[in-house]
N, C-alpha and C positions, 0 to 999 in steps of 0.2 A: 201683511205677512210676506207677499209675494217681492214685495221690494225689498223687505230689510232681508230676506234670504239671496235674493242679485247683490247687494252690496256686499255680502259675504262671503262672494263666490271669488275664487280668484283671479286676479288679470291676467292676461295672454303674457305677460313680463313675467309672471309670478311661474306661471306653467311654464315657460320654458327655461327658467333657471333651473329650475326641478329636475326637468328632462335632462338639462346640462350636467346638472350633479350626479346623476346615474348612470348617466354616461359617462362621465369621467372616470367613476369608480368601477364601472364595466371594463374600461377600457384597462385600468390597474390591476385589478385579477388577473385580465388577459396577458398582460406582459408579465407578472410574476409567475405565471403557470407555464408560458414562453421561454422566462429563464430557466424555469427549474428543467421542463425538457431538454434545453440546451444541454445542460450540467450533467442530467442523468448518468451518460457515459465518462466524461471527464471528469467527474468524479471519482470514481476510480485511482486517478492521477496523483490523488491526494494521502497517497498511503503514504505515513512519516513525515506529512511534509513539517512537521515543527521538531522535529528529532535532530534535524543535521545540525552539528554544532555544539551540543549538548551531551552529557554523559548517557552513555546507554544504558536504558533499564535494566537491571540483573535479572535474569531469572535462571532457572535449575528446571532441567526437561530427562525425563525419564526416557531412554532412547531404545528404537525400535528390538536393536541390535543385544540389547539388557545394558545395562548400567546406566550413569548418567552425566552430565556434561553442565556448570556453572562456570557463567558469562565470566564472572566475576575473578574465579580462580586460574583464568588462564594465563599464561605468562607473554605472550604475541600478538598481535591482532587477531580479528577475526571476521569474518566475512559470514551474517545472518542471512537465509533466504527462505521468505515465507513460501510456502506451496501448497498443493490438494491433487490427489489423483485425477479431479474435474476438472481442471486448470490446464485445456490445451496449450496455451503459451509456458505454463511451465516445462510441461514433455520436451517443447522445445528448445528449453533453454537448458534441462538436468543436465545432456552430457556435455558440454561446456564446461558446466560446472565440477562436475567432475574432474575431465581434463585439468581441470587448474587446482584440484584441489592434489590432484596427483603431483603439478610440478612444483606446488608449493610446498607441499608439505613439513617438506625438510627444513624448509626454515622458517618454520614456528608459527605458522599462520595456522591458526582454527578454521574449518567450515562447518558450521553448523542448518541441519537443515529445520524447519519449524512446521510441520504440517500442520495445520487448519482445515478444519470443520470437515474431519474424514473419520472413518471406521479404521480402527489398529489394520483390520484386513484386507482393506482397498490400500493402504497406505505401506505395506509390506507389499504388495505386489506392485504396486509402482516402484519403489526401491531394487526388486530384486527383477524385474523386467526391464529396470534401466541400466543395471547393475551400476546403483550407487554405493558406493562405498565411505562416506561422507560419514558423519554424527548426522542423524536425522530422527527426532521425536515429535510426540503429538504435545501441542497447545488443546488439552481434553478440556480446559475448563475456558477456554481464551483467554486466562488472562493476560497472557504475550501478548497475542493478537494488539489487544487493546492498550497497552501501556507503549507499544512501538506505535501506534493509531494506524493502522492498517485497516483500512477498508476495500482494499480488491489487491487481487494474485496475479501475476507473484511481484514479489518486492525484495531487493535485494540491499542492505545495509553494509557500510562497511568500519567496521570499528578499531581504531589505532590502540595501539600497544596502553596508551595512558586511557582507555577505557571513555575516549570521546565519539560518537558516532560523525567522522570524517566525511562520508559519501552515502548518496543513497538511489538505486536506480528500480523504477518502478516497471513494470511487463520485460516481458522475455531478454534477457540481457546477453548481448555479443561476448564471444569468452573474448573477444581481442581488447573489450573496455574491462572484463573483470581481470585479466592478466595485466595490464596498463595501472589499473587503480589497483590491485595489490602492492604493484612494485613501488607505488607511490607510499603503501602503505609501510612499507618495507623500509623505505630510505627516508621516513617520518617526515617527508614532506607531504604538502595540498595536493602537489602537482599545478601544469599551465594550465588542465582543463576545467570545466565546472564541477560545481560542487552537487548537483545532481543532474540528473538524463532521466530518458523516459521514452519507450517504444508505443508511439497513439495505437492505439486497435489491438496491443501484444499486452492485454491483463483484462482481467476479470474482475466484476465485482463478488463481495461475498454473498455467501448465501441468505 
């Protein structure tokens, strides 16, 4: 019995393939768990990115201000930008936005703001503390959020007069690019620059 139990033990080849194999697949975990840390924050990055190019989603937002504003029925471009009171990079970038929404206006450009995953009351007091004067409603149910694919704050879209999303820049955005890609928007061209931008460290993921 003592023998035919040695012959059925395994060989020092046998055990160290084994070893091999566990290791390797050790060693797999490791690096997938590596990437996903990598990604955690640039991720973020990825709000809309399959939007550009493509008609914008319609939706109809109940606005802070009362009444309401569809994507759909506007006659100009329009320039969407997701936000949240929690969104230090947004605070940053609202009067910018503003600013451009005041020299645009007259000519037929929409700015629409989108709040995300806020209270109506945290969301009027950012408004009227930034004194935006913009269309600005809440996404209460997300489903904007999620049909533009936004996954962190803020992000800003920009959508040509024929109802295609043209540009799209994700965290805190320079009024000097949103002033530049309106007037691109204006003169229904691409423009020489890219077709999107991105400030690293200036957005948030969501909640």
């Amino acid at each position: 019995m003592l023998e035919g139990s040695r012959e059925r033990e395994p060989t020092a080849a046998a055990r160290l393939a084994v070893v091999a194999v566990i290791g390797l697949a050790v060693m797999g975990v490791l690096a997938v768990l590596a990437w996903g840390l990598a990604r955690k924050d640039p991720v973020t990055g990825l709000s809309g990115e399959t939007r550009v190019g493509l008609p914008a989603p319609d939706f109809r937002v109940e606005l802070l201000g009362g009444g309401n504003v569809t994507l759909s029925e506007l006659d100009g471009p329009a320039v969407v930008n997701f936000w949240a009171s929690w969104c230090a990079p947004c605070w940053e970038e609202a009067p910018g936005l503003e600013r451009a929404w005041r020299r645009f206006m007259s000519d037929g450009v929409t700015f629409i703001g989108v709040n995300v995953q806020d209270s109506e009351e945290a969301a009027r007091a950012y408004v009227d503390e930034l004194g935006v004067t913009y269309p600005n409603g809440r996404d209460e149910d997300g489903t904007i959020t999620v049909d533009y694919g936004v996954v962190g704050l803020p992000v800003t879209f920009f959508i040509g007069s024929g109802g295609i999303v043209e540009r799209r820049w994700v965290g805190n955005i320079p009024e000097s690019t949103i002033s530049s890609w309106v007037e691109d928007l204006l003169s229904r061209t691409s423009g020489s620059g890219a077709s999107e931008g991105s400030n690293p460290g200036g957005f948030r993921p969501l909640r």
